[in-house]
N, C-alpha and C positions, 0 to 999 in steps of 0.2 A: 075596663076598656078605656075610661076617659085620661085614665094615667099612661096605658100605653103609648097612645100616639105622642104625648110630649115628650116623654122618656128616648122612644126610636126617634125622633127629632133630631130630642139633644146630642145624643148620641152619635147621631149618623151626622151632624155636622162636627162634631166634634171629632171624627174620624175623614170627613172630610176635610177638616182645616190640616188635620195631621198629614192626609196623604200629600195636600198642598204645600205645607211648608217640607214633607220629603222629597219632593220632586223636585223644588226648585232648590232644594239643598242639592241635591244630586246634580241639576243643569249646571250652579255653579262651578263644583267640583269637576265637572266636563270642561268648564271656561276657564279655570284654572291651569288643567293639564293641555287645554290645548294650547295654552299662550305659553307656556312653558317651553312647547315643542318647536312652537316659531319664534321665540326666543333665541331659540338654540340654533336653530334653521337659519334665522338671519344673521346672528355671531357668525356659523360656519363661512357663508356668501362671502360676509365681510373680509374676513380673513384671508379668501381666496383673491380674491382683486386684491388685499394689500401683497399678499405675496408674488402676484405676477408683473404687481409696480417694480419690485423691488429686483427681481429676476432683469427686468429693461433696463433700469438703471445702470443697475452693476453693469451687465452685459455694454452696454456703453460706455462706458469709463474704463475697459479694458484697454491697456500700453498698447495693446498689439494694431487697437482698432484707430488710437486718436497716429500711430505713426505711418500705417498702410493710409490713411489719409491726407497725411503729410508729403506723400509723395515714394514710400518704400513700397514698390509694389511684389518685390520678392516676398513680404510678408502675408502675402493672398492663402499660400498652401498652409499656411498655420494658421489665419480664421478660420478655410475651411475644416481643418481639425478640433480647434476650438467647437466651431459650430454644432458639428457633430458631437462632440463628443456632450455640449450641452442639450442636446435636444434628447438623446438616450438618457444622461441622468435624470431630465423630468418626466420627458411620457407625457406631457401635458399640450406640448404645442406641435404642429405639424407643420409648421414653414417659420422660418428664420428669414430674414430680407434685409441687405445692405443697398443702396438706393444713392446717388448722387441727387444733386441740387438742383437737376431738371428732371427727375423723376425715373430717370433710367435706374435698369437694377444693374449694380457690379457684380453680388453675389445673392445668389437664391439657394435656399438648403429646406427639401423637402423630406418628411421624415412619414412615413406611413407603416403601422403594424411595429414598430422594430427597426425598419430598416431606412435608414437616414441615406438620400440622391442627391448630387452635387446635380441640380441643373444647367447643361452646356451654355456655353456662351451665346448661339445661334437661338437659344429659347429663349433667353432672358427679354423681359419686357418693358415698356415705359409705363409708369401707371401715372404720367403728368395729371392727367386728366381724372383720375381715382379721387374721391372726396378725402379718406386719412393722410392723403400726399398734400393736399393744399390744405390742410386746416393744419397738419404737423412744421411743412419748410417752413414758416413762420412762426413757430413758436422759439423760447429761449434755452439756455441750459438750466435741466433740470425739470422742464415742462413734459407733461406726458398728453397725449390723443388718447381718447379711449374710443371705439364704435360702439354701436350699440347690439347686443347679443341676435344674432340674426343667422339664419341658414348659408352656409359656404356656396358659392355660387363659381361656373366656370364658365367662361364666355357667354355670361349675363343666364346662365340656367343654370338651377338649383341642384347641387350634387345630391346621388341618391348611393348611396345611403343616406341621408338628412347627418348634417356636421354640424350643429350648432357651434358656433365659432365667436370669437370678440379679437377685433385688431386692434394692437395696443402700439401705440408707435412713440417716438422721442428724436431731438435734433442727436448731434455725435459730433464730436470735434475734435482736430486733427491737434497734432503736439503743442502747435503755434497757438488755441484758443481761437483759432478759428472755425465757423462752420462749417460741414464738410460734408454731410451728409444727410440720412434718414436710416432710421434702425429700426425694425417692425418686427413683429411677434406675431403670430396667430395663432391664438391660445385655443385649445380644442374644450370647447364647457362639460366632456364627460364627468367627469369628479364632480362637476356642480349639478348635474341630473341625478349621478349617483349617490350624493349627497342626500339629494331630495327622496330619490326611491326608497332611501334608507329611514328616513321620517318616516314617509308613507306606510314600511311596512309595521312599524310600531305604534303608527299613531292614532288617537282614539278618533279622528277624522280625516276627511279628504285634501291632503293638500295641494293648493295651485298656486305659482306662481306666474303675476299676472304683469304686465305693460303697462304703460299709462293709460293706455286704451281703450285697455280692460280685453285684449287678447292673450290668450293660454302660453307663457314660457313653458309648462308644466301642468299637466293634467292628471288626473286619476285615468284618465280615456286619452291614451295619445292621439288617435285619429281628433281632437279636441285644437290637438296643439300646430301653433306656426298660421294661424289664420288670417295674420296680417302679411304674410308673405306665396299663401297658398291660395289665389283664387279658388279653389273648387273647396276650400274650409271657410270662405269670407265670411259666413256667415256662425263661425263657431265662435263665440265671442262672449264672454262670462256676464258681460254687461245686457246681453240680449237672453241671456238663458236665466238668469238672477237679478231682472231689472231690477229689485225694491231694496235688494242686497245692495248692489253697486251703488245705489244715490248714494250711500253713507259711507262707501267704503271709499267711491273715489273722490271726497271732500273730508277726511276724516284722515287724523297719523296713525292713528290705530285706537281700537274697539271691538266693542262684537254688535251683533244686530242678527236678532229673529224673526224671519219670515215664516210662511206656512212650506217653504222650500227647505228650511231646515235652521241650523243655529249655524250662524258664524262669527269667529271670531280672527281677527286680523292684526295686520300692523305695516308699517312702511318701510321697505329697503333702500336705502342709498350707500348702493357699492360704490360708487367713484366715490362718496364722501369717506370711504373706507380707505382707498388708493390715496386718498389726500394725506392719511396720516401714515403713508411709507416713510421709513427712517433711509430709505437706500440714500438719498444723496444729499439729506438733509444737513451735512456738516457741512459743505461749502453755498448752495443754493436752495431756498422754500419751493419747494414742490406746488406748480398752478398743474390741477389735471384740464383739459378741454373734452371734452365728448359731446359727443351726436347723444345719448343715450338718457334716461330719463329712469326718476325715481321705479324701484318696482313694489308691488303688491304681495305679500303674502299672506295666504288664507288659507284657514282650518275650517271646513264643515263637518257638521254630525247632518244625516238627513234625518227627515221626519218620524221613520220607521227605526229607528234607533231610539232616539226617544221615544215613541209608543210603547217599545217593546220596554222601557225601563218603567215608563208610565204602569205598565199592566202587574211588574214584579213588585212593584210599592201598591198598586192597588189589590189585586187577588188577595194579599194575607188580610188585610184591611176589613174587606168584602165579608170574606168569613170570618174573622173577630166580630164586623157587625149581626152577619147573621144568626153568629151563636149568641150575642148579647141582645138581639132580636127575642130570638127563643127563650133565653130567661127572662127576659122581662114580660114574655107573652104567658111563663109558669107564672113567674110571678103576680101579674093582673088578676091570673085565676084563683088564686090563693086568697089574694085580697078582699077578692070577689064573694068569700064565705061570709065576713062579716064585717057592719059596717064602721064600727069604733077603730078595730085594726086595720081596716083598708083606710080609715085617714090618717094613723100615724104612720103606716108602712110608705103612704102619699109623701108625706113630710120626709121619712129619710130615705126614699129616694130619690126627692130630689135635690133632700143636700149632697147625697152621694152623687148624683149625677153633676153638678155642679162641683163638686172637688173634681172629682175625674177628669169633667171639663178642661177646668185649670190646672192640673197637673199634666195634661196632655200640650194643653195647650204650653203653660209655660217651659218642660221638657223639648218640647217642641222647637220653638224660637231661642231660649236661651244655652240650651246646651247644644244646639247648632251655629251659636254667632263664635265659637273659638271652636278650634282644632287641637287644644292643649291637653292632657287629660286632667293633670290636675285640677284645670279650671272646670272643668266638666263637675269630676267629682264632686268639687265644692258646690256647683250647683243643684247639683241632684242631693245629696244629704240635706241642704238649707231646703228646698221646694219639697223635698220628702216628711220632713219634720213637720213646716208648717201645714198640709195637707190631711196629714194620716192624725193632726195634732196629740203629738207624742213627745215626752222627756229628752229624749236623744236619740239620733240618725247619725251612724258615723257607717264610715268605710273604710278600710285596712288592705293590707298586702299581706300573705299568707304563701311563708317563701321556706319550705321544708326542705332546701340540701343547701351545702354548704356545709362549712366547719362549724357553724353557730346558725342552726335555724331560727327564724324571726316569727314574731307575729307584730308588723308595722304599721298603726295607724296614723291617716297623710290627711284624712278630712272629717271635719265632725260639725255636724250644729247641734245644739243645746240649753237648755231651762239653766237661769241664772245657777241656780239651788244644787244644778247637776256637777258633780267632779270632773274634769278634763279628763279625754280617755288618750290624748295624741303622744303618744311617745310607744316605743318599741320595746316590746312585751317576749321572752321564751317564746318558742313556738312551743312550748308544752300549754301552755295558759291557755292554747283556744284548740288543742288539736280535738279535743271530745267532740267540740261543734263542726269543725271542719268534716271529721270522718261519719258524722250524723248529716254534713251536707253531699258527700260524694256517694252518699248512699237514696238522698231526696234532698235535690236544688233547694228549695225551702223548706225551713224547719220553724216550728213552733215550742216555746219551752217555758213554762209558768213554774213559780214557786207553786210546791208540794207539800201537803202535811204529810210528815211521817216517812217523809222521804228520805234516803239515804244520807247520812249527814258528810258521807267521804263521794257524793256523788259530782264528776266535777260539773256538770253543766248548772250542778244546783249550787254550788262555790262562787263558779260564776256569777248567777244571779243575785247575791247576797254580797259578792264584792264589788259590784256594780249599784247595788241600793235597788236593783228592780225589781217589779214583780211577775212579768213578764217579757219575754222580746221574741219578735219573727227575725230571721236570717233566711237571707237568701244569696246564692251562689252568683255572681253576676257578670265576674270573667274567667275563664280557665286559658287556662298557658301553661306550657309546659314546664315553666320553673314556677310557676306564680299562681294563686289564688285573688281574683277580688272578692271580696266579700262585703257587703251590705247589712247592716244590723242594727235596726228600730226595736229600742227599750222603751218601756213606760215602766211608772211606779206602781201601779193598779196590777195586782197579781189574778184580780178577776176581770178585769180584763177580756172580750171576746175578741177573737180577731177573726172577722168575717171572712168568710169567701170573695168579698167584692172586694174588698184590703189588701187580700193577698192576690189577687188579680190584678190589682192597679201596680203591686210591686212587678209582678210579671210584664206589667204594660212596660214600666222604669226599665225594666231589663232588655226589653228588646230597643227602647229607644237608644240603652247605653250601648246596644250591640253595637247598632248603626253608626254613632257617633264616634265608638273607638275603632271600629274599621274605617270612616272616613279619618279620623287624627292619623291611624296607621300608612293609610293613602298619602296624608300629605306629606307626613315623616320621612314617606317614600320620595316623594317628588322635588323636599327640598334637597335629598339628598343627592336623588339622581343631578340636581340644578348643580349641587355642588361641585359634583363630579366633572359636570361639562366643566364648570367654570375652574375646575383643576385642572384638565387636561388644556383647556384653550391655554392658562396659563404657563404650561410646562410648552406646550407647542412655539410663547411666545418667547421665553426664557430658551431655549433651542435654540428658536430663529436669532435670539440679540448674541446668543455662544459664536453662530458660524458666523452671524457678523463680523463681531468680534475677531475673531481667529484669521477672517479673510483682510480686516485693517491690518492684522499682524504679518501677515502676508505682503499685503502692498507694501506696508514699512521696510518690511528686509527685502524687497525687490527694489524698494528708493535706495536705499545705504547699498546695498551692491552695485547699482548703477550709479551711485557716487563714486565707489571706490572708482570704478573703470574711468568714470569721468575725471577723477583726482590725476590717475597715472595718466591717461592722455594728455592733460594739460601740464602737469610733472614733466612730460617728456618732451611738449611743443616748447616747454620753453626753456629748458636745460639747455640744448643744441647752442642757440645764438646767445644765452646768456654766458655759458665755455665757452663761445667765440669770443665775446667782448671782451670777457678776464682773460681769456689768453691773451691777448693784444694792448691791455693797459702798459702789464711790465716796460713791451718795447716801448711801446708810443711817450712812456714817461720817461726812461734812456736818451729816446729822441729828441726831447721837448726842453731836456736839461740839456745836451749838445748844442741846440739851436741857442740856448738861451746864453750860455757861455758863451758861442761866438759870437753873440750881438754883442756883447759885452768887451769882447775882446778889439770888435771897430770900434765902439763907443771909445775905448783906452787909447788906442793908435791912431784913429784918424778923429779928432777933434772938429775940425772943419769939414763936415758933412756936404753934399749937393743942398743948394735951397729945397728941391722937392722933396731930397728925403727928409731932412729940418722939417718941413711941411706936413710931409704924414707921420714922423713920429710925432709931433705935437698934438694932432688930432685924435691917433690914436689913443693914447694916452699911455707910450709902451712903458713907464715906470708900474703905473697899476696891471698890465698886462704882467709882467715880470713877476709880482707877487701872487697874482691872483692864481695864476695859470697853473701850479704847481697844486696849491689848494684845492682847484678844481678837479683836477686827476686824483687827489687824495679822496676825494667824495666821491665820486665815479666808481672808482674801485671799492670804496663800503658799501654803494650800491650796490653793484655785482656779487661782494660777497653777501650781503643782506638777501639778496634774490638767490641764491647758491642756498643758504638755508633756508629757506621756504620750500622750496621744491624738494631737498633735502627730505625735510619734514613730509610733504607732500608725498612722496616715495614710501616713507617710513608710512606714514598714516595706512596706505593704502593695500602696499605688500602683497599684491595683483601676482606679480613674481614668486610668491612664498606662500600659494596655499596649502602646501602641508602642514604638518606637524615639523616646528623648529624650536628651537633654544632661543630666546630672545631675551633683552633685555626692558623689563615693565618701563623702568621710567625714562628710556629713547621713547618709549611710545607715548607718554603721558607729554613729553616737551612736545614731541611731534603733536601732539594735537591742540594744546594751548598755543605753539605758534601758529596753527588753524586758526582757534577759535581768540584770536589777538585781537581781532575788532569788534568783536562782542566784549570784549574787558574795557573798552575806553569809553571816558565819562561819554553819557549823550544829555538833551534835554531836561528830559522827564526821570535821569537817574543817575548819580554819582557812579566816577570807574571804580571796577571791581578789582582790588587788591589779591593777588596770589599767592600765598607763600609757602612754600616746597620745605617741607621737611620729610625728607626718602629715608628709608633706612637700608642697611646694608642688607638688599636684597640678592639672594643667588639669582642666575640665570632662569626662567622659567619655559618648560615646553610648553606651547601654545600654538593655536592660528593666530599669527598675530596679526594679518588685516580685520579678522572679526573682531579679537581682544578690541584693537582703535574703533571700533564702530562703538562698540559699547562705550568706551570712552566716552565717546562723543556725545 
């Protein structure tokens, strides 16, 4: 009896340090997946605010919107189609708002269910006085307003159904770069609820997102949420129903913290810091956002009864393992109790057994818990097995029978200097004897035999191994795979107790535990990955239709070059044909005049003093030479201006957008004498040398105003 009680002691601490270090292995692994989920929760948020950055942007920098500003108000019935037609491709926003410079609205576009309403003009309103109108008129191009996520409100009362809403505004400017306006968005946060619900209904805990306040965006309980905006919720407020939670949460970027309210773990959102890194208008201007709005809160709780309940599945197997090791060791006392020379060495080993056990538990325990790897697992259990059971060699193998070449492959082993290496990959013939002795009984025991079979293979085994015995035990099953577990010694007499092979059965269940939690996290990095591939492909999308819409704008610039080219082609053809028409005679004339001056200057010698007087002033000898010269340059002008426009015509071919016969290199001259002032030296770079060598090209079919765009 005096052995008992030390024994149930050691024991029952020994099982209570194990149940300790399971639980808090399992809380972990709780803390892991739930940061994982808001992880993914705050990526998603993020995303969403860069995307409705980016949706304003654009939407602003539309031709249609900076020239209706400029003063084209014919072009009002094509925003409203615009408008429309964008507010149906997202589904995300429910009013659209163009807005002049005292806050009056021009145009409002309401979109509800589906169905997008041009608000009349008799309804349109001033929202001078609206807090995103005066924090927006003054900002610059490029700048965006954000609100902060609040209930849709309609003459100062809160719409019911409840609209969570965000108004996202920006300046807009007319052709000229000047300001012209206000362009507002009111972005509907559905997809960002549904976002959340969508966590929720996966997640191993409760999720909230909270305000700076520490009031409910999100609740597991809606009647929870909107409490900063709901007098009759004022009092629902995360920070008053989790006070000890909150200290840390709202002074903290993210963590966890356990109360007797349950385990949470957290971290910090900053959507406008998200909206900061829009790409929409960052090729000409850096994006400053402005908001009303403030960092938010996301939390994962497990409550109390969640853990209790995992508390109770790690303790009950525990409980009874101790009670039946209770009962033996209460036979056992008895037994002792016959006499007293054997009840003091049976003293002695057990309590060295109790003390291996100890340490096997314990260091099972902690060290094949600090990795999630298996291999490194493995290694740990063979090295603590060996030294424990103190035995020759503890190895562990893979036991993988289909395929084209079944295996038998050993991945871990520890062992006696004196012992042969077992690691390398073996037939699965060499251990199938043992295997189909293990799917018949988990643990197998097998000693050298006198007189035993000499073609026996397990007894092959044992003599090509050098041992005299070894216990095996079955310690993972899978459907393609075998773990097996297998302690040799050289000692053929050898006992191997019952308490030996129990403690291997202890190893077993610890290596359960520990290969379904490596399995768990196997899962979780993968799942991580997965988000982190699809956010990726979501962002490589988004830079595609970027992309696609720059290409867009490009061939909407070069087309409205062309038309611009032939407008100015044609404004100045007209009086340039006038001029050249009119050189020929004016030079006819000029050579008349000049001859008759010539012909007084011959016959009347003796001029009037006055005229004496102004031909000398004038200087009509150089007038004489000059003047002919002068018309000869006038006319190179003209014709120099005659080919450019020429060219101009040619480049543009406004008039020829079929399919024609054209000739490549009229278009090629046509657009180097365009591009004639880009080839001359400047500053900072020597002129550009051209030198044409054409070959005897046929006539080619083509559009050739596009052909000269490409050119260009």
């Amino acid at each position: 009896m005096a052995m008992f009680l030390p024994i149930s002691i050691s024991i029952g601490s020994a099982l209570w340090m194990l149940y300790r270090n399971n639980f808090r292995y399992e809380k972990q692994i709780f803390e892991r997946q739930m940061n994982i989920e808001i992880q993914v929760q705050s990526r998603e948020i993020e995303e969403i605010f860069t995307s409705i950055t980016d949706d304003l942007l654009l939407a602003a920098r539309q031709k249609n919107v900076e020239s209706f500003l400029a003063g084209n108000s014919t072009l009002l019935p094509q925003l409203v189609r615009d408008g429309t037609a964008f507010l149906q491709e997202k589904e995300i926003y429910n009013q659209i708002s163009l807005l002049d410079l005292q806050g009056r609205e021009i145009l409002r576009l309401n979109y509800d269910r589906g169905n997008p309403q041009v608000v009349a003009a008799p309804q349109l309103q001033s929202k001078e006085e609206r807090a995103f109108f005066q924090e927006t008129v003054v900002l610059d191009r490029g700048q965006v307003f954000i609100s902060r996520l609040e209930l849709n409100r309609d003459n100062q009362q809160i719409k019911r159904p409840f609209k969570p809403t965000i108004r996202i505004a920006t300046p807009v400017f007319d052709s000229n770069g000047n300001k012209g306006g206000i362009l507002m968005l009111n972005y509907l946060a559905d997809n960002l609820q549904d976002s959340l619900h969508r966590t929720d209904a996966i997640s191993l805990g409760e999720i909230s997102l909270l305000n700076r306040e520490g009031f409910w965006l999100h609740s597991p309980n809606p009647n929870d949420e909107w409490g900063f905006q709901l007098p009759e919720r004022r009092d629902k407020i995360f920070s008053k129903v989790y006070p000890i939670a909150w200290k840390q949460i709202a002074t903290v970027e993210s963590g966890r913290v356990e109360t007797p309210r349950g385990l949470f773990v957290f971290t910090t959102v900053y959507p406008m810091r998200a909206a900061q890194r829009s790409i929409a208008d960052s090729i000409e201007t850096p994006i400053k956002i402005v908001t009303t709005g403030k960092p938010w809160k996301l939390v994962s709780r497990i409550d109390p009864a969640t853990l209790q309940a995992r508390s109770r599945s790690i303790a009950q197997p525990l409980l009874a393992l101790y009670g039946g090791v209770l009962v033996l060791s209460a036979i056992s006392a008895g037994i002792l109790a016959v006499t007293q020379t054997r009840q003091q060495f049976a003293e002695t080993q057990l309590q060295n057994f109790a003390q291996r056990e100890k340490l096997l538990r314990n260091r099972l325990s902690s060290q094949i818990r600090d990795s999630l790897e298996l291999n490194t697992i493995m290694e740990t259990v063979v090295r603590e097995t060996r030294v424990l059971l103190q035995v020759d060699c503890c190895t562990f193998g893979w036991y993988r029978p289909d395929g084209d070449s079944p295996q038998w492959n050993m991945v871990a082993e520890a062992k006696a200097e004196n012992v042969d290496s077992w690691l390398r990959t073996y037939p699965a013939s060499r251990i199938a004897a043992l295997v189909q002795r293990l799917q018949q009984e988990p643990l197998v025991f097998v000693r050298v035999e006198e007189g035993a079979d000499a073609d026996d293979p397990l007894q092959l085994l044992l003599r090509d191994r050098g041992y005299g015995s070894l216990l095996a035990i079955l310690i993972i099953e899978r459907s393609t795979e075998l773990g097996i577990l297998i302690v040799g010694d050289g000692c053929s007499s050898r006992q191997w107790s019952q308490l030996e092979r129990e403690m291997l059965w202890e190893v077993r269940k610890q290596i359960e535990i520990a290969v379904t939690q490596a399995d768990l996290y196997a899962t979780s990095q993968a799942n991580t990955l997965a988000a982190v591939a699809q956010a990726q492909e979501v962002r490589e999308t988004l830079q595609k239709l970027q992309r696609t819409q720059a290409q867009l704008i490009q061939a909407e610039k070069m087309s409205s070059l062309g038309y611009l080219v032939a407008g100015i082609a044609h404004e100045i053809n007209n009086p340039v044909n006038f001029v050249y028409g009119n050189l020929a005679p004016l030079q006819g004339y000029t050579e008349d005049l000049l001859e008759l001056l010539a012909l007084y200057q011959k016959f009347d010698r003796q001029p009037h003093p006055k005229i004496a007087e102004t031909l000398k002033a004038i200087d009509l000898e150089f007038i004489q030479e000059d003047l002919p010269k002068l018309l000869h340059s006038m006319k190179e002008g003209t014709e120099r201006i005659r080919g450019i426009v020429r060219s101009l015509r040619s480049f543009s071919r406004l008039d020829e957008s079929e399919l024609k016969t054209v000739d490549v290199h009229e278009g090629l001259d046509s657009t180097l004498v365009i591009l004639q002032h880009r080839l001359k030296a400047k500053s900072n770079f020597p002129e550009i040398a051209v030198v044409k060598e054409y070959g005897d090209l046929p006539l080619v079919e083509c559009y050739a105003g596009q052909l000269n765009q490409v050119l260009m």
